[in-house]
N, C-alpha and C positions, 0 to 999 in steps of 0.2 A: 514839424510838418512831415507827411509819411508820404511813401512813391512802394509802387511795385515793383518785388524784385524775385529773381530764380535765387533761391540761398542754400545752403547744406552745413549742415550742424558737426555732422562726422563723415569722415573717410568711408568711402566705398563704393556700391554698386549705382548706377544711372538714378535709381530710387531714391538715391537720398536727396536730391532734387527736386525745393517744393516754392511753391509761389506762397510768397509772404510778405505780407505790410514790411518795411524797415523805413529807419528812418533818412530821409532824404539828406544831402551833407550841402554844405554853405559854406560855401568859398572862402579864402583866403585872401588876405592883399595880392598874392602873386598869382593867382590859381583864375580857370576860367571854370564855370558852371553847365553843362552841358547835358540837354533834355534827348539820350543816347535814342536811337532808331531804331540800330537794326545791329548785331553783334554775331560774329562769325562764330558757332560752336568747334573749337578746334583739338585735334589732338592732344595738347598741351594743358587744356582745360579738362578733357578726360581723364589726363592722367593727374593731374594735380588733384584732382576729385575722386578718383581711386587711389593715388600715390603709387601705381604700381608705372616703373618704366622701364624700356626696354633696355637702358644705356643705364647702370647701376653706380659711375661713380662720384655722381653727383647725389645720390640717394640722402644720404646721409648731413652734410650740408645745407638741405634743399628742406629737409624736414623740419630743422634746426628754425629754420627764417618762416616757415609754414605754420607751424605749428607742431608739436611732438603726438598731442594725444587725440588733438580735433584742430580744427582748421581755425587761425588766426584770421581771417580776411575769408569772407562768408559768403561773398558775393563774386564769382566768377567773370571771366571773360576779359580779353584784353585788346581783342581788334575789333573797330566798331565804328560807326557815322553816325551823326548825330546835327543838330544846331545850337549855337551859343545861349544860353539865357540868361547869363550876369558875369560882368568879371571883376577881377579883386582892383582896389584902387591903385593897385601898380601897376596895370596890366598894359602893355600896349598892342599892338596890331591884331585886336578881337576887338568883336562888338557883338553885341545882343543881334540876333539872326543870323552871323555866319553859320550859312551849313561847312559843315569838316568830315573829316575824316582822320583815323588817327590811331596811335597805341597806349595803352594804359600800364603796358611793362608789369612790373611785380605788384603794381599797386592792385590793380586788376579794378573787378567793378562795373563790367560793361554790360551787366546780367542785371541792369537793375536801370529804372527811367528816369536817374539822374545820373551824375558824378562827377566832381571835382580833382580837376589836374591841373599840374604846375604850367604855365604857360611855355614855359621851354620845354615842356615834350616835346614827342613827333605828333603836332595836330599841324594841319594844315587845310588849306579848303580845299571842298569836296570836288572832283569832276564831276562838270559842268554833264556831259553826257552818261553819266552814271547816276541810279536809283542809290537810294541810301540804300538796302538790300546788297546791290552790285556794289560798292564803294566799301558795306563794310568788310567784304571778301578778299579787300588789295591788298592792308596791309603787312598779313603775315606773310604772306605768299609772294607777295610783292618785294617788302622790302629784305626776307631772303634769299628769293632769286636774283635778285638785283644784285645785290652782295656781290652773291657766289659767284654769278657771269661776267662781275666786273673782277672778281679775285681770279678767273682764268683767262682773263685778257684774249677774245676770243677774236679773231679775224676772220673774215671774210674767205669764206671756203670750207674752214674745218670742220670737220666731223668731230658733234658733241652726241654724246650719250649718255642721258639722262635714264638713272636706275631711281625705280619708282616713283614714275612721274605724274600718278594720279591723282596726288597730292595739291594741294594749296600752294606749297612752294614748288611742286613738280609742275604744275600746270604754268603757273608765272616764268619757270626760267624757261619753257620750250618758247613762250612766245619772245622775252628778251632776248634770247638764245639766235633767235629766227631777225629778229630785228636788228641782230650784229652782223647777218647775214650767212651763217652757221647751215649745215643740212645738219638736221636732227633726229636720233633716233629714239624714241621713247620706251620702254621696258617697264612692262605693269601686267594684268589681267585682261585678257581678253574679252570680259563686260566694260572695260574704261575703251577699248580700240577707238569706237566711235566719237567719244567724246577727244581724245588725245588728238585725233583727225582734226578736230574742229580747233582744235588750240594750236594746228600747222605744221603737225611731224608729218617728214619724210618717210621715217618708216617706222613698223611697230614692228616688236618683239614680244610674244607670251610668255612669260618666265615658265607656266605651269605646263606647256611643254617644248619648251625649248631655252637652253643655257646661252644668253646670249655670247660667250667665250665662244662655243664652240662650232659656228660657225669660221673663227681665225680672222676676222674684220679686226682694224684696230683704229682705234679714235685717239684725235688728238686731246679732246675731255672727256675726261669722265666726272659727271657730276653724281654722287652717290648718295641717295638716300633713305637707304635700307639699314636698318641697325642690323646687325651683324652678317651682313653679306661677305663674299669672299675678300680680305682685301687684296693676298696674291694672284688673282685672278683677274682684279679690276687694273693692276697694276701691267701685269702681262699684255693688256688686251689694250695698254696704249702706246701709241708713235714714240720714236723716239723725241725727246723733248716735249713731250707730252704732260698732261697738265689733270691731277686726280683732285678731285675737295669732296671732303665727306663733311654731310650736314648732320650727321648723327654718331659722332667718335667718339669710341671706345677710348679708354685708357692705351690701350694696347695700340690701335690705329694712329694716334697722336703718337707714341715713341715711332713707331716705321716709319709714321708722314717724316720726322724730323731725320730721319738716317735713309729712307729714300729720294729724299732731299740733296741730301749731303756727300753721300755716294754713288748715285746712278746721275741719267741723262737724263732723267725723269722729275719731275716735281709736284708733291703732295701738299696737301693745305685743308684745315679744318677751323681758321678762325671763325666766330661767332659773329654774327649781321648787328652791327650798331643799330638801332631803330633812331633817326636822326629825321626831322623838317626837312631838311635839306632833301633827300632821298625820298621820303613822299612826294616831294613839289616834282622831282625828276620825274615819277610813276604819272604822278597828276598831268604832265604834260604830256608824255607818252598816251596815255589814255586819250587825251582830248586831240591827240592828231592821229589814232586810229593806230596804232602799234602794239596797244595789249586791250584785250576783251574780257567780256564776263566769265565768270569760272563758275559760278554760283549755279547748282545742282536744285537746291529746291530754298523757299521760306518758308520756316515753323513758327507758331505763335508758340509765347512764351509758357503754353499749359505743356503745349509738347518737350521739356528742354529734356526729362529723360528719353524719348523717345530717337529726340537729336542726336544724343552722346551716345547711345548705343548703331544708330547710321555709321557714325564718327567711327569709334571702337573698331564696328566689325568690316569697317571700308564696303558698307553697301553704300556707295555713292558715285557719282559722277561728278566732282567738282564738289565747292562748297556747300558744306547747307549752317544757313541764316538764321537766325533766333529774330524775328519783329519784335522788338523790346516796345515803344511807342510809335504806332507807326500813325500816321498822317489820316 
């Protein structure tokens, strides 16, 4: 049995990106079956689809598990919403119509209008007050900023400063951020200001002309997620006992995080976001009492998916934009 899918044969430009019959996959004893919605076009699928990234030293490794010469795994996407349509006979707390929401991790697949995953992933049900479109836009963003805001243990009052926060996970942590009860500064482009507004910062900063440093303000986080931003600068520009995480570290970022650490009044951090149920369900709840909103920028049907990844790419966007895989 065959299903519609966004696939790409070889590494490179948005173009290689073509809608193709494939064949549909059939569950497992452990695994749920899942007829996907709507699948968030993300950075991370950009670049695994060109293999070029900003952050080099996973480059190599990364190709290894991808594929050397062309792509192992043909079918993209890994954050997405969807409803159940069959589970394996070991499966418990699924059933045919839960809608979910959910991550697909390395297996990827969420570019295509089925796919089968292991029941202990991160799926969970969908908010209740969220479109499969808005739901599939939570979980990257969601469950990194979650992470991060809970890796800076933020209280009430602090001054967070969020560097490049027009993102998916930049957009996620200003609201978390806001919801620990944080004033927040956002730092992006001045075409995102409006949108950044709407996701509840206190203030905005245009990188393209103005250094957020040099004003002399200093934050108790800094959440950073710019690949190769200053890190002595970001470090300077915090309180004492201040609290730095980079979502995009260098080789080099990780040795300082571990010896600014170790040696100042300061503390750095760049662990990686487990994608856990657990952490969904907290987002899902959060959602459904009015604490984090939609980020989602526009929906593409899936003829557009190069169209998508070059939005993605060149950051013409304002928040998410949505791949409608099957949509209703």
């Amino acid at each position: 049995m065959n299903m519609r899918a966004i696939t790409y044969e070889n590494y490179g430009p948005p173009e290689v990106l073509q809608l193709r019959d494939a064949t549909r996959p059939v569950p497992e004893d452990d695994q749920v079956l899942i007829n996907v919605k709507a699948a968030e076009a993300t950075k991370g699928d950009c670049e695994l689809r060109s293999f070029r990234y900003p952050v080099k030293w996973f480059w190599l490794p990364l190709r290894i598990t991808c594929g050397l010469m062309r792509p192992k795994r043909q079918i993209l996407g890994m954050y997405f919403s969807g409803r159940v349509v069959a589970v394996g006979k070991d499966v418990a707390g699924f059933d045919a119509g839960d809608e979910v929401f959910a991550a697909s991790q390395i297996r990827m697949g969420a570019y295509g209008e089925y796919l089968a995953l292991p029941a202990n992933y991160a799926i969970a049900a969908k908010p209740v007050n969220m479109s499969f479109a808005e739901a599939a836009a939570v979980p990257l963003g969601g469950l990194n900023a979650l992470h991060f805001m809970r890796q800076a243990e933020i209280r009430p009052g602090e001054r967070v400063l969020i560097n490049g926060a027009g993102g998916s996970i930049g957009a996620y942590a200003i609201q978390i951020a806001k919801a620990m009860g944080a004033e927040v500064t956002a730092v992006d482009r001045t075409d995102k200001a409006d949108f950044l507004a709407r996701m509840g910062t206190d203030h905005f900063i245009d990188y393209t002309r103005e250094d957020f440093a040099a004003a002399g303000h200093h934050y108790d986080v800094i959440f950073d997620m710019v690949p190769g931003s200053s890190y002595a600068t970001c470090i300077r520009s915090l309180q004492p006992h201040g609290r730095y995480l980079s979502g995009n570290p260098s080789l080099a970022v990780m040795l300082r995080s571990v010896l600014t650490t170790r040696f100042t009044n300061k503390s750095a951090r760049f662990a990686f976001a487990p994608e856990t149920k657990a952490a969904l369900l907290t987002l899902k709840t959060m959602i459904e009492e009015g604490e984090l909103g939609s980020i989602v920028d526009r929906v593409m049907p899936m003829q557009q998916a190069a169209e998508a990844h070059r939005l993605v790419e060149t950051e013409q966007r304002r928040g998410a934009i949505v791949l409608a895989i099957s949509p209703d």
